[in-house]
PDB file of N, CA, C and O in Angstrom:
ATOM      1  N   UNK A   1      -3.637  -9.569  31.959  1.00  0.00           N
ATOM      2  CA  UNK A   1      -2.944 -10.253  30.882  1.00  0.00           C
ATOM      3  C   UNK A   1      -1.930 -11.193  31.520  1.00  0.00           C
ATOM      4  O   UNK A   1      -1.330 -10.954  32.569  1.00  0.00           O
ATOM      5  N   UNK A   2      -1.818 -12.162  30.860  1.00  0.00           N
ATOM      6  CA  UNK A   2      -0.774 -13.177  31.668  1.00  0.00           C
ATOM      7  C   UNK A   2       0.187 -13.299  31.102  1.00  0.00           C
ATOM      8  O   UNK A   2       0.188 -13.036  29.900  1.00  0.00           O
ATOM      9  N   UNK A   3       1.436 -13.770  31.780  1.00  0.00           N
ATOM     10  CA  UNK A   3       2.574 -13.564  31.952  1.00  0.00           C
ATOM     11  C   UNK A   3       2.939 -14.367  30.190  1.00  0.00           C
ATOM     12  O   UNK A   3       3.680 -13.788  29.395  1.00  0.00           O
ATOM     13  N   UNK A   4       2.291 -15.684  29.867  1.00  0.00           N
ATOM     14  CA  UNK A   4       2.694 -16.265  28.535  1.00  0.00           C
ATOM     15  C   UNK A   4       2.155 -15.261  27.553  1.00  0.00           C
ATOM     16  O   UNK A   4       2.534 -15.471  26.400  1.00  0.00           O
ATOM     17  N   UNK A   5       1.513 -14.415  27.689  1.00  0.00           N
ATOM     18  CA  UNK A   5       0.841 -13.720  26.453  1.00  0.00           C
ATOM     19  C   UNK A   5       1.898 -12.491  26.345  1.00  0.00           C
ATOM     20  O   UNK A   5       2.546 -12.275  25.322  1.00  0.00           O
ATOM     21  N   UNK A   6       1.988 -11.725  27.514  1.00  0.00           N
ATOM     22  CA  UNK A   6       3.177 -11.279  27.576  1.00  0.00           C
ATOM     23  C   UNK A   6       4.620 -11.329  26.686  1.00  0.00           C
ATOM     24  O   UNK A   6       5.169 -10.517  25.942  1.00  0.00           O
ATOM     25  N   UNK A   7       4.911 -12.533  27.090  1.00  0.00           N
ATOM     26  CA  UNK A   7       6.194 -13.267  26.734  1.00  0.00           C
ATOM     27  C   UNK A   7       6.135 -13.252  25.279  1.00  0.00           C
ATOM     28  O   UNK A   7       6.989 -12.664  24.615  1.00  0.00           O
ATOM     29  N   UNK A   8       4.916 -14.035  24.635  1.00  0.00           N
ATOM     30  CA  UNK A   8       4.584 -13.829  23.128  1.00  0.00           C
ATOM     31  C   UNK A   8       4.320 -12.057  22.247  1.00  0.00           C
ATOM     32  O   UNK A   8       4.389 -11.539  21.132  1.00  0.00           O
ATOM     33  N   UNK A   9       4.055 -11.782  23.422  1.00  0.00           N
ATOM     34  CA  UNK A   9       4.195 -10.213  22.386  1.00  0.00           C
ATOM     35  C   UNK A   9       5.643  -9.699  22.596  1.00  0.00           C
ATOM     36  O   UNK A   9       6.126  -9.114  21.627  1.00  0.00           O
ATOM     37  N   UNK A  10       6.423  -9.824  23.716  1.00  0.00           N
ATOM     38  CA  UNK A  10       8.047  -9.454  23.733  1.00  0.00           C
ATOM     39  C   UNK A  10       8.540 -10.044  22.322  1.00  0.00           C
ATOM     40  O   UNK A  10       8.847  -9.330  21.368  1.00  0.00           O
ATOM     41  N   UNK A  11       8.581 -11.806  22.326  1.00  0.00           N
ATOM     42  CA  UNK A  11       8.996 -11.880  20.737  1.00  0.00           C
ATOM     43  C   UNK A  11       8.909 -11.737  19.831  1.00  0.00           C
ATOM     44  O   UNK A  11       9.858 -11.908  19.066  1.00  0.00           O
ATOM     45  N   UNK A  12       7.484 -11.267  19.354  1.00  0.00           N
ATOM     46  CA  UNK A  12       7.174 -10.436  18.374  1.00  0.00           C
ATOM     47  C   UNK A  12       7.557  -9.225  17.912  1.00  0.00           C
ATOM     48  O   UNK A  12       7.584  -8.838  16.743  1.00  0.00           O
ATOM     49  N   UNK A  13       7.930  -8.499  19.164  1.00  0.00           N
ATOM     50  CA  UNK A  13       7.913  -7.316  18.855  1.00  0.00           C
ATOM     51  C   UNK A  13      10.080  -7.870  18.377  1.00  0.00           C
ATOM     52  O   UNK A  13      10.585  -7.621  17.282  1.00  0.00           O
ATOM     53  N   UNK A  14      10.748  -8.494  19.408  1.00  0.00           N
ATOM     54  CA  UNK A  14      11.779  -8.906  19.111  1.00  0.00           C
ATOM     55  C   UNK A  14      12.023  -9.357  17.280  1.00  0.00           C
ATOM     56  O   UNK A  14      12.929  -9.030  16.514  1.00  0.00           O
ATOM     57  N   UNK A  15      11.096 -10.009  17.109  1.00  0.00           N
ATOM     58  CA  UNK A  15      11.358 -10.514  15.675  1.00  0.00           C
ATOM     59  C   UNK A  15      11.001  -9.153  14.735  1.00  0.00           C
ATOM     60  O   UNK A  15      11.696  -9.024  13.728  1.00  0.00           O
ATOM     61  N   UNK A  16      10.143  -8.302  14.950  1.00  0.00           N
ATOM     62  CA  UNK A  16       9.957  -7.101  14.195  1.00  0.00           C
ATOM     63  C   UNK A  16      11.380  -6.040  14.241  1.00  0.00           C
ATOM     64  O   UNK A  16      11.880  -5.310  13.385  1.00  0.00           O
ATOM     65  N   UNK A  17      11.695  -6.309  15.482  1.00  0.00           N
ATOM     66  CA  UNK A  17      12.823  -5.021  15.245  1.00  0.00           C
ATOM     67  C   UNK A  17      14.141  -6.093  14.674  1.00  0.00           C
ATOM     68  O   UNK A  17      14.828  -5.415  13.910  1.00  0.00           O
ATOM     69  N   UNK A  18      14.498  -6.993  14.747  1.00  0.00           N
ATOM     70  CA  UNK A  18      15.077  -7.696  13.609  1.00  0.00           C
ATOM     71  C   UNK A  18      15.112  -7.371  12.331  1.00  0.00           C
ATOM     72  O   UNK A  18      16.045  -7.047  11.596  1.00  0.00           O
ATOM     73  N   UNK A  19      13.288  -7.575  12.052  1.00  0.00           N
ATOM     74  CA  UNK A  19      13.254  -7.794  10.593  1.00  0.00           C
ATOM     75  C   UNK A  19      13.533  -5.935  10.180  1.00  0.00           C
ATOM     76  O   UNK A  19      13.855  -5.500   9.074  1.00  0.00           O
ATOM     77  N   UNK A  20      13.313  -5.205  11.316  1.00  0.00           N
ATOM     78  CA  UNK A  20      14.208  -3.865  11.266  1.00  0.00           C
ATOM     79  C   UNK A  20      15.192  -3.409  10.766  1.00  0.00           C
ATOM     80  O   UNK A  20      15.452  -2.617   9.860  1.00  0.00           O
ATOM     81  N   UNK A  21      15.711  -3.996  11.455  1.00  0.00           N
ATOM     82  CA  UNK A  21      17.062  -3.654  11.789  1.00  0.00           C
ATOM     83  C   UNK A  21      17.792  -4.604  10.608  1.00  0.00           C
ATOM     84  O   UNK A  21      19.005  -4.427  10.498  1.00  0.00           O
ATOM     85  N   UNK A  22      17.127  -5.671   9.645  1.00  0.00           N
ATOM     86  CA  UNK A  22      17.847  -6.275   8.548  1.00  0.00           C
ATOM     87  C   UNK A  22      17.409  -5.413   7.093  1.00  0.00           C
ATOM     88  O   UNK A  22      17.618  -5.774   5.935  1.00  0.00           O
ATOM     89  N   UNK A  23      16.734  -4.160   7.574  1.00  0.00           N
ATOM     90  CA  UNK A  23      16.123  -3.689   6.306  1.00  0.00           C
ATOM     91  C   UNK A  23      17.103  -2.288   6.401  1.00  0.00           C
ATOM     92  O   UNK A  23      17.593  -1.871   5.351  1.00  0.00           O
ATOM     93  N   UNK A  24      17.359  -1.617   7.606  1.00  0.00           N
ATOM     94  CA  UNK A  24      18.309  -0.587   7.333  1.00  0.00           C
ATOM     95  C   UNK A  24      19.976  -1.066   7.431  1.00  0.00           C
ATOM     96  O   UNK A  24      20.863  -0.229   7.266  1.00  0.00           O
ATOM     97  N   UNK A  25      20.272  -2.470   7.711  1.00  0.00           N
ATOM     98  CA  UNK A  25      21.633  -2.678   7.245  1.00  0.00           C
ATOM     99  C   UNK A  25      21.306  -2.904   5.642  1.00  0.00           C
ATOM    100  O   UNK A  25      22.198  -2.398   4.961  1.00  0.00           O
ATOM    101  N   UNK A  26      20.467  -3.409   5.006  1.00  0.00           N
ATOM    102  CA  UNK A  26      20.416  -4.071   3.653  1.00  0.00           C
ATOM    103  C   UNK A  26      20.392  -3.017   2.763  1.00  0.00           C
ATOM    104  O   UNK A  26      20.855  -3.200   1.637  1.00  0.00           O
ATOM    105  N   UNK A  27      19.655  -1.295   3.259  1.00  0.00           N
ATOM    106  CA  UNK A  27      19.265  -0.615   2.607  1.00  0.00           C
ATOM    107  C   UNK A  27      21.048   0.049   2.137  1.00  0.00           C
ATOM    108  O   UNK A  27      21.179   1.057   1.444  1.00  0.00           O
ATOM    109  N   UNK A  28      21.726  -0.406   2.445  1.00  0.00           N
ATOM    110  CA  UNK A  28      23.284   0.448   1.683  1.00  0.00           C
ATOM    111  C   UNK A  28      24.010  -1.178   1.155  1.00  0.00           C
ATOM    112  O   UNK A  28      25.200  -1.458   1.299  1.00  0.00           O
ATOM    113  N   UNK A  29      23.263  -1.834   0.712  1.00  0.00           N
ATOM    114  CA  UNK A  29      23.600  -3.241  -0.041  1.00  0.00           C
ATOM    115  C   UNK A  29      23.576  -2.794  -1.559  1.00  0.00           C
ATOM    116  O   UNK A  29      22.797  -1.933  -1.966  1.00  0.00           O
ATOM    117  N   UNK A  30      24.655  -3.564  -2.506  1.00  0.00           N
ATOM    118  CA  UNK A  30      24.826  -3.410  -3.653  1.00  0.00           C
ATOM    119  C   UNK A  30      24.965  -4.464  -4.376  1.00  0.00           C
ATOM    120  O   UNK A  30      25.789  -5.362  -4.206  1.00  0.00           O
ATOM    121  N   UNK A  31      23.570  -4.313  -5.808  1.00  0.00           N
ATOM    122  CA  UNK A  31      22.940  -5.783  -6.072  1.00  0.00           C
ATOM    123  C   UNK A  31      24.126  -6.223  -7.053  1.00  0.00           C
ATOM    124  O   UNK A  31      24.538  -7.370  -7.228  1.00  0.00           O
ATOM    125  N   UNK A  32      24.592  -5.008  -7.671  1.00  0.00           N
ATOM    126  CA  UNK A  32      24.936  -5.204  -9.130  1.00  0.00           C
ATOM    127  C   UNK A  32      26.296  -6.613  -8.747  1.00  0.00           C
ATOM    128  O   UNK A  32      26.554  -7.247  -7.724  1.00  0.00           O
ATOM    129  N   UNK A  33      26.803  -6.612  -9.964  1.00  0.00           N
ATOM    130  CA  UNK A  33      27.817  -7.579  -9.640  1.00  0.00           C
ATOM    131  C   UNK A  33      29.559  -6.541 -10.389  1.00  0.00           C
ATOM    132  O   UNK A  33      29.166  -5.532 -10.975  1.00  0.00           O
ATOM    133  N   UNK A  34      30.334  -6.599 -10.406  1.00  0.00           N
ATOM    134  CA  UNK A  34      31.230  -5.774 -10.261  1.00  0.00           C
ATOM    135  C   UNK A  34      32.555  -6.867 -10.775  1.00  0.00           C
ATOM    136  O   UNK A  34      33.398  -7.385 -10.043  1.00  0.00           O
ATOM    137  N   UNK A  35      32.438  -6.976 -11.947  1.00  0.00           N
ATOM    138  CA  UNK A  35      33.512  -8.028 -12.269  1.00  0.00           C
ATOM    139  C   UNK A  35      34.646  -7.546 -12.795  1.00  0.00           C
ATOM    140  O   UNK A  35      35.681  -8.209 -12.866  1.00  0.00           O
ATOM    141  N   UNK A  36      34.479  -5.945 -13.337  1.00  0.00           N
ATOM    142  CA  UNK A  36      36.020  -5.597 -13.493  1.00  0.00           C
ATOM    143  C   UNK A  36      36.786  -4.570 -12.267  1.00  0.00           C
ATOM    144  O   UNK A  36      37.876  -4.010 -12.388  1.00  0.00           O
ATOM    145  N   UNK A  37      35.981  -4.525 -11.229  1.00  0.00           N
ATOM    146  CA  UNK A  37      36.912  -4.155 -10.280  1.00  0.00           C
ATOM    147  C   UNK A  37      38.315  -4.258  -9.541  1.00  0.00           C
ATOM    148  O   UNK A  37      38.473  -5.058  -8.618  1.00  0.00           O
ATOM    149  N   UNK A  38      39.363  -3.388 -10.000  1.00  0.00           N
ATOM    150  CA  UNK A  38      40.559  -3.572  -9.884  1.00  0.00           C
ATOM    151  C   UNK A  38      41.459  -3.965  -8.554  1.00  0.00           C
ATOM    152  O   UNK A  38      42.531  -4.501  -8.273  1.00  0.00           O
ATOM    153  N   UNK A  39      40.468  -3.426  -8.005  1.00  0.00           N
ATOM    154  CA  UNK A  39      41.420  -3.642  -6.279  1.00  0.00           C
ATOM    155  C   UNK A  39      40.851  -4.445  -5.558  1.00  0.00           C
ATOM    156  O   UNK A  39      41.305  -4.845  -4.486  1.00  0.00           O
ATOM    157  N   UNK A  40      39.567  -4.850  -6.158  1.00  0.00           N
ATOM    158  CA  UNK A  40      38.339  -5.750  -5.448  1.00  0.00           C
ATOM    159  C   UNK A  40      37.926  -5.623  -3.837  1.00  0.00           C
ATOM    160  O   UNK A  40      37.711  -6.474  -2.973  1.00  0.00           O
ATOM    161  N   UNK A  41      37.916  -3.963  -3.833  1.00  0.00           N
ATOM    162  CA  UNK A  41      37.201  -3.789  -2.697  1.00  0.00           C
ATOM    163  C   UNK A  41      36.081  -3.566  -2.744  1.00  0.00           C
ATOM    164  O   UNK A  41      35.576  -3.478  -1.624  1.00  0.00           O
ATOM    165  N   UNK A  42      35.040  -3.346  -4.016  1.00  0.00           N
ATOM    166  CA  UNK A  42      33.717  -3.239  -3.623  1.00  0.00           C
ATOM    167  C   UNK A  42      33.340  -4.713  -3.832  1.00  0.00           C
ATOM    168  O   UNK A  42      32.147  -5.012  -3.901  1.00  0.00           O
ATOM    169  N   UNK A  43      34.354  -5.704  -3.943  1.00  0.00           N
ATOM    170  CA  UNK A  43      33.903  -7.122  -3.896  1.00  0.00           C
ATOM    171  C   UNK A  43      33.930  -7.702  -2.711  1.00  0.00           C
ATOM    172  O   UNK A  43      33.050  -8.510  -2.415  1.00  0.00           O
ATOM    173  N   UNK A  44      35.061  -7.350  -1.739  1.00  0.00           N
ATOM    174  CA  UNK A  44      34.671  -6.997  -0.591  1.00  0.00           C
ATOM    175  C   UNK A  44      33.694  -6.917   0.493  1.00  0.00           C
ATOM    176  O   UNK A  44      33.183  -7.733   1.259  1.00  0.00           O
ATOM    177  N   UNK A  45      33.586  -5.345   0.251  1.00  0.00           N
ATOM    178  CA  UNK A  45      32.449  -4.940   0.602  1.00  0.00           C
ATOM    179  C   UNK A  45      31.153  -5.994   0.471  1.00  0.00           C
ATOM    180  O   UNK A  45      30.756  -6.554   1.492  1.00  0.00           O
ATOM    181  N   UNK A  46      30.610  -6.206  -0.613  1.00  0.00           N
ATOM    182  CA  UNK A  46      29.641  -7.144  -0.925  1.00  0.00           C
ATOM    183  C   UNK A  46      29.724  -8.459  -0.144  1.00  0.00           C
ATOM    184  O   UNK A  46      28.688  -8.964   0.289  1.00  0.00           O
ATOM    185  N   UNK A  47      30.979  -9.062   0.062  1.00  0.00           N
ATOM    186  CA  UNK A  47      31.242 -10.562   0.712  1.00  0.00           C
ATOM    187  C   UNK A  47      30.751 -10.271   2.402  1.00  0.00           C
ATOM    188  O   UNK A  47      29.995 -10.896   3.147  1.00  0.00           O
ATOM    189  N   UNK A  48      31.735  -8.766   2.624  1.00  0.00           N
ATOM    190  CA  UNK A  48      31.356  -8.002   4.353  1.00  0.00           C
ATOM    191  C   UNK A  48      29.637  -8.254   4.472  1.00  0.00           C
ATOM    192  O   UNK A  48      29.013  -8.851   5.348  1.00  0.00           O
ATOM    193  N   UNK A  49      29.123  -7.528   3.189  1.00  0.00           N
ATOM    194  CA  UNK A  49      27.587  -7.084   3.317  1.00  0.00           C
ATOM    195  C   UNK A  49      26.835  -8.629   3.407  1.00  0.00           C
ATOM    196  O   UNK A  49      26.362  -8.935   4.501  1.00  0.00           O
ATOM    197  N   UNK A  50      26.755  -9.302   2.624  1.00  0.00           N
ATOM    198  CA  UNK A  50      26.033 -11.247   2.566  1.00  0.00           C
ATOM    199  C   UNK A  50      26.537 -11.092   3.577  1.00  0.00           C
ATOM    200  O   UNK A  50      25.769 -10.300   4.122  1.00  0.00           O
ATOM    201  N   UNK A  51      27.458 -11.326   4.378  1.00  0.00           N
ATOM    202  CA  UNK A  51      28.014 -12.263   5.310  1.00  0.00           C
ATOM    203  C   UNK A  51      27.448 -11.878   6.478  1.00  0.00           C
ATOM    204  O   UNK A  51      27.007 -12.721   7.260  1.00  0.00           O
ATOM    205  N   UNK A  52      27.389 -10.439   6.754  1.00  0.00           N
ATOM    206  CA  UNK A  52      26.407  -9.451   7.976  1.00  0.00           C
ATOM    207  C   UNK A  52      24.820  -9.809   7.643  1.00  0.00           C
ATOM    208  O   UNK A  52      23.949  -9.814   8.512  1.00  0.00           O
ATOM    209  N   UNK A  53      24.635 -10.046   6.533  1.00  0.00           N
ATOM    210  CA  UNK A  53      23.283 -10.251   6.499  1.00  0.00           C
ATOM    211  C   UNK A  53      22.493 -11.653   6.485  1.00  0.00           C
ATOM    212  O   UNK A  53      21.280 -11.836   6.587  1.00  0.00           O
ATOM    213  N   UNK A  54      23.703 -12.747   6.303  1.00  0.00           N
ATOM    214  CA  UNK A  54      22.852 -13.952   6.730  1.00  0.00           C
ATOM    215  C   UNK A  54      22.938 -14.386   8.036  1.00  0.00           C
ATOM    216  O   UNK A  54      22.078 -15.075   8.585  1.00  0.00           O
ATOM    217  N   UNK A  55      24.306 -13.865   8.716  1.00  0.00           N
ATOM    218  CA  UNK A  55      24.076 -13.949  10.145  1.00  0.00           C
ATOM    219  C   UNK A  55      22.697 -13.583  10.993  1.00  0.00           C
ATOM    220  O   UNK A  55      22.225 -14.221  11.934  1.00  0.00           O
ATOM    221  N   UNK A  56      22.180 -12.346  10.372  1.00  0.00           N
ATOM    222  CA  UNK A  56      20.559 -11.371  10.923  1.00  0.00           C
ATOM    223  C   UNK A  56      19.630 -12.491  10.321  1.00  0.00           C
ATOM    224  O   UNK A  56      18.755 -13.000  11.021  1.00  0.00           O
ATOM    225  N   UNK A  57      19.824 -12.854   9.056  1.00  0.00           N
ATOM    226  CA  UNK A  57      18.814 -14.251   8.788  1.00  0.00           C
ATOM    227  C   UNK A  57      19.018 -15.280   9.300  1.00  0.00           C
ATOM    228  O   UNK A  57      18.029 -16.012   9.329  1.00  0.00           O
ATOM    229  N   UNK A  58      20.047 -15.732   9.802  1.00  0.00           N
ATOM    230  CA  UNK A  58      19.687 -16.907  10.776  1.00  0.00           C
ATOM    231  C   UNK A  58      19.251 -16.580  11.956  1.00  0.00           C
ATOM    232  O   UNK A  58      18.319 -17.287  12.339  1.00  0.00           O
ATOM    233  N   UNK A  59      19.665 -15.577  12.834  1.00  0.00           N
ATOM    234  CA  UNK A  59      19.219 -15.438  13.827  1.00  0.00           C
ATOM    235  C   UNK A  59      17.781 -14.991  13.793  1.00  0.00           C
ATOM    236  O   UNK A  59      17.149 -15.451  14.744  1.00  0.00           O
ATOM    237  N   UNK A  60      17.120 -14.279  13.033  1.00  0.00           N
ATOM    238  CA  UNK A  60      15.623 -13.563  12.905  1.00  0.00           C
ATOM    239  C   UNK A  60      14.441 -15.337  12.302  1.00  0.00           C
ATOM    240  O   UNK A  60      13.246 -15.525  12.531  1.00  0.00           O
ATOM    241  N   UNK A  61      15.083 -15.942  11.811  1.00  0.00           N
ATOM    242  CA  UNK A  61      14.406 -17.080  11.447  1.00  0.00           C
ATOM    243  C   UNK A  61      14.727 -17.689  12.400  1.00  0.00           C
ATOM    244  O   UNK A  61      13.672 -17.628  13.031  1.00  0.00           O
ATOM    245  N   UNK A  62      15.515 -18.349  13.122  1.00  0.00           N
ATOM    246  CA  UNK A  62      15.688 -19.153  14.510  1.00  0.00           C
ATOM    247  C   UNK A  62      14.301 -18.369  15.521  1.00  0.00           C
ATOM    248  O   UNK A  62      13.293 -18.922  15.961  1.00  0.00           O
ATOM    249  N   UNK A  63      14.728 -16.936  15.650  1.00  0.00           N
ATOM    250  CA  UNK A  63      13.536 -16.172  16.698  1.00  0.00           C
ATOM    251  C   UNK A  63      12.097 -16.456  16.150  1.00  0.00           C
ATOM    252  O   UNK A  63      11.140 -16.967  16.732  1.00  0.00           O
ATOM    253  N   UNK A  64      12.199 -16.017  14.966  1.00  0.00           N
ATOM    254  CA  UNK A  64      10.794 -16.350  14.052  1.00  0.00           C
ATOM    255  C   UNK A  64      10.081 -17.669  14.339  1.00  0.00           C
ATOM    256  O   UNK A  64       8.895 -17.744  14.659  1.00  0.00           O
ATOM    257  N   UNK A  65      11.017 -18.829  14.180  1.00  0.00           N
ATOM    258  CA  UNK A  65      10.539 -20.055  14.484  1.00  0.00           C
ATOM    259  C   UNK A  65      10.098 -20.442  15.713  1.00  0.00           C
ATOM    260  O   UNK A  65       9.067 -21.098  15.857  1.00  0.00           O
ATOM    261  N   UNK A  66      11.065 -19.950  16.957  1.00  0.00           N
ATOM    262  CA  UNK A  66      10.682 -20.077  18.156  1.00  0.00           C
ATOM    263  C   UNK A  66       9.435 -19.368  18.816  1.00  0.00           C
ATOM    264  O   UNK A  66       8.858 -19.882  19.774  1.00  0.00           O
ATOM    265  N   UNK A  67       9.015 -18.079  18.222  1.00  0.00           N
ATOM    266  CA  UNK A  67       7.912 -17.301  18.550  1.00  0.00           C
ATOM    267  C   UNK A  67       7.081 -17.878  17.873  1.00  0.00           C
ATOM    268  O   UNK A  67       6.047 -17.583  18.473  1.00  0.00           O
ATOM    269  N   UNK A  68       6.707 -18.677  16.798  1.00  0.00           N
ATOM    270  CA  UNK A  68       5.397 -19.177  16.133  1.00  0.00           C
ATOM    271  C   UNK A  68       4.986 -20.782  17.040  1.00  0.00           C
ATOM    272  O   UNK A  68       3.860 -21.201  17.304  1.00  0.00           O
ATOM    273  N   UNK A  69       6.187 -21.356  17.329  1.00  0.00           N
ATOM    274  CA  UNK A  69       6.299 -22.144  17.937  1.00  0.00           C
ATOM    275  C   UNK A  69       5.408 -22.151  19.284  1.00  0.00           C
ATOM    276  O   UNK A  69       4.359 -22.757  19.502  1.00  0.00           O
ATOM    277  N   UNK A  70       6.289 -21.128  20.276  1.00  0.00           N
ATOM    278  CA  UNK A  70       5.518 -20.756  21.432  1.00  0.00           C
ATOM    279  C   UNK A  70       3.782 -20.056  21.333  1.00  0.00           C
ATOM    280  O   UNK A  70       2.816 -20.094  22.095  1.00  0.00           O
ATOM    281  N   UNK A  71       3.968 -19.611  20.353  1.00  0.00           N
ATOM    282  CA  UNK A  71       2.343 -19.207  20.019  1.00  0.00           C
ATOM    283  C   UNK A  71       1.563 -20.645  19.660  1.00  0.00           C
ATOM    284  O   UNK A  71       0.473 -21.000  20.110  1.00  0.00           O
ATOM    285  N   UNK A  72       2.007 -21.024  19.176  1.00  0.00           N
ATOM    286  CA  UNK A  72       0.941 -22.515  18.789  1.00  0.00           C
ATOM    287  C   UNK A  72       1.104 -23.635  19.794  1.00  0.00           C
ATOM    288  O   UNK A  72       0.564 -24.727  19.618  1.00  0.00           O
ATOM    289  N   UNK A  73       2.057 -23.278  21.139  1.00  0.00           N
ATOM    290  CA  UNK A  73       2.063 -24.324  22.104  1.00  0.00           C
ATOM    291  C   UNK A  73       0.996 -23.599  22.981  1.00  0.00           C
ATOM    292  O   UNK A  73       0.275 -24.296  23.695  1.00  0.00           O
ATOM    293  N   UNK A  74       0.846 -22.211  22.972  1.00  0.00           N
ATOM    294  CA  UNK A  74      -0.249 -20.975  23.554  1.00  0.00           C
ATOM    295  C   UNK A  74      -1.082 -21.536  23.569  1.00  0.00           C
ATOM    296  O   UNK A  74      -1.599 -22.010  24.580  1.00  0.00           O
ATOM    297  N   UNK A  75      -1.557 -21.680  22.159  1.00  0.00           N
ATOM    298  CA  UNK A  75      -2.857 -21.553  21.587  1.00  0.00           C
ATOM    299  C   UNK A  75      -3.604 -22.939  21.961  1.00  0.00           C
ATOM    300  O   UNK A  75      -4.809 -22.987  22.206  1.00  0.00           O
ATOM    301  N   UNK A  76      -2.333 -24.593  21.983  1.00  0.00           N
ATOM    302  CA  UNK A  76      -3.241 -25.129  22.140  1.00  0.00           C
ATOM    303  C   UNK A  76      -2.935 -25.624  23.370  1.00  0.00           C
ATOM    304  O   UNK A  76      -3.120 -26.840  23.320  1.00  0.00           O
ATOM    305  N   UNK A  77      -2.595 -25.324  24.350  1.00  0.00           N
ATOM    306  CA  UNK A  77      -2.354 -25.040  26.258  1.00  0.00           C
ATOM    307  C   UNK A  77      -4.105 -24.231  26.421  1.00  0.00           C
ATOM    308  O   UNK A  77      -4.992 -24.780  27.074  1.00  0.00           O
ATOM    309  N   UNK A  78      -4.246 -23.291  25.913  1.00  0.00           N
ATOM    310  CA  UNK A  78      -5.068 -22.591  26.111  1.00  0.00           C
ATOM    311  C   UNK A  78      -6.407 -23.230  25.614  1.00  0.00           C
ATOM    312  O   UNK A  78      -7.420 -23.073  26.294  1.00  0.00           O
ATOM    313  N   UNK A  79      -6.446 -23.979  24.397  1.00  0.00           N
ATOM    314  CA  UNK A  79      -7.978 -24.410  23.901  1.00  0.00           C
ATOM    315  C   UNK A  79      -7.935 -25.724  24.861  1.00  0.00           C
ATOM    316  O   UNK A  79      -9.021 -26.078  25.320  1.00  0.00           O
ATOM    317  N   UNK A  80      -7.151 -26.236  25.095  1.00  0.00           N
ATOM    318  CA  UNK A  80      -7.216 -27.540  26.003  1.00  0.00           C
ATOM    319  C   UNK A  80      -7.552 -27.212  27.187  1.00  0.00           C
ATOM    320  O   UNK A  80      -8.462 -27.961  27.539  1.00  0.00           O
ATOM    321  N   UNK A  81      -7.191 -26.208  28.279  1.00  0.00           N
ATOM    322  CA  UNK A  81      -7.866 -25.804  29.044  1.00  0.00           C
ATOM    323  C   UNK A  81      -9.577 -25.407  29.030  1.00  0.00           C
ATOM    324  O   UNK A  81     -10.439 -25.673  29.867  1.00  0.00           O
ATOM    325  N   UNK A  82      -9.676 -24.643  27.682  1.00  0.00           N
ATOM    326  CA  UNK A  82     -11.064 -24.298  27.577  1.00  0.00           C
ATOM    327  C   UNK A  82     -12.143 -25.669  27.623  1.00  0.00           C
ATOM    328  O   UNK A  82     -13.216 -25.994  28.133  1.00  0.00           O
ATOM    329  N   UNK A  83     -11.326 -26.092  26.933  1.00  0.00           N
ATOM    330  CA  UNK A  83     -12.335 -27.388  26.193  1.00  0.00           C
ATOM    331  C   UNK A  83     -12.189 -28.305  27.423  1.00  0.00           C
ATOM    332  O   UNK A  83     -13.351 -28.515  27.772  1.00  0.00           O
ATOM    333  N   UNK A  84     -11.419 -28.914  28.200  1.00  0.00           N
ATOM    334  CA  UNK A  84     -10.852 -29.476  29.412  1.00  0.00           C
ATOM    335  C   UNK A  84     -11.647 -29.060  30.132  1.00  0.00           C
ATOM    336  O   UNK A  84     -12.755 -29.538  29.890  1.00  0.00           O
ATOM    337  N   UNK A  85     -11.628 -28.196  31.143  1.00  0.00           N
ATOM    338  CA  UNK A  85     -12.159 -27.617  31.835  1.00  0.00           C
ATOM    339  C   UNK A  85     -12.972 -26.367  31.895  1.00  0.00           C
ATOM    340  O   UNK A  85     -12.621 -25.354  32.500  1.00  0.00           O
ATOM    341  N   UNK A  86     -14.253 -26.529  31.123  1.00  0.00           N
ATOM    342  CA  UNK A  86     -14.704 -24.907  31.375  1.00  0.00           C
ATOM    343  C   UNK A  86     -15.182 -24.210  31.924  1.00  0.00           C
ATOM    344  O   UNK A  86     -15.180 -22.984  31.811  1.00  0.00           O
ATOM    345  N   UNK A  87     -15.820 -25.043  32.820  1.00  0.00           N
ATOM    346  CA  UNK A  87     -16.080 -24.421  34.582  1.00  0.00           C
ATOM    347  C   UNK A  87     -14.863 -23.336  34.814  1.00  0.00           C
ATOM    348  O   UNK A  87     -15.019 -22.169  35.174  1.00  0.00           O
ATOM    349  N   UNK A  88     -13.807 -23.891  34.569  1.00  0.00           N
ATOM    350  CA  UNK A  88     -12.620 -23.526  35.525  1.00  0.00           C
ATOM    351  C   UNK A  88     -12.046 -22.289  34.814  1.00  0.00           C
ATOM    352  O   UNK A  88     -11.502 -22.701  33.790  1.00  0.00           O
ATOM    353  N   UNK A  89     -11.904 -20.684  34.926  1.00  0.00           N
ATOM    354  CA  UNK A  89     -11.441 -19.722  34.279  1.00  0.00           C
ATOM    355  C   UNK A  89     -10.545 -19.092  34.790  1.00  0.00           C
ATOM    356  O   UNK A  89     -10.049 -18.133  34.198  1.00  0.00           O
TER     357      UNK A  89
END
């Protein structure tokens, strides 16, 4: 197996434990909305919770993008070789 195919399954697996790791911070997220809260700490809370969680969405979509990216520079590095040269393996 070569070293680029490699590399493409590390980010994959990178973007999976992301999309992980954004499902057990999200899983203690609270949808409701809370408008007579007096001390406005579970409003708070909620601003803490978005704010932790679009940081994990930008970064998991930046990775996301870059791993589909590198897969489709793979894919056509690799058919251009085939088709290029197919003597040559």
């Amino acid at each position: 197996m070569s070293l680029s195919i490699v590399i493409l399954i590390i980010m994959t697996v990178v973007v999976a434990a992301l999309a992980g790791y954004r499902q057990i911070i999200a899983r203690n997220e609270d949808d409701n909305i809370h408008m007579a809260d007096p001390h406005g700490t579970i409003i708070a809370e909620q601003k803490k919770m978005a704010t932790s969680l679009a940081k994990i969405d930008r970064v998991g979509i930046a990775v996301t993008i870059a791993t589909a990216a590198y897969g489709v520079i793979l894919l056509a590095t690799s058919l251009y070789q085939n088709f290029a040269h197919p003597a040559v393996q």
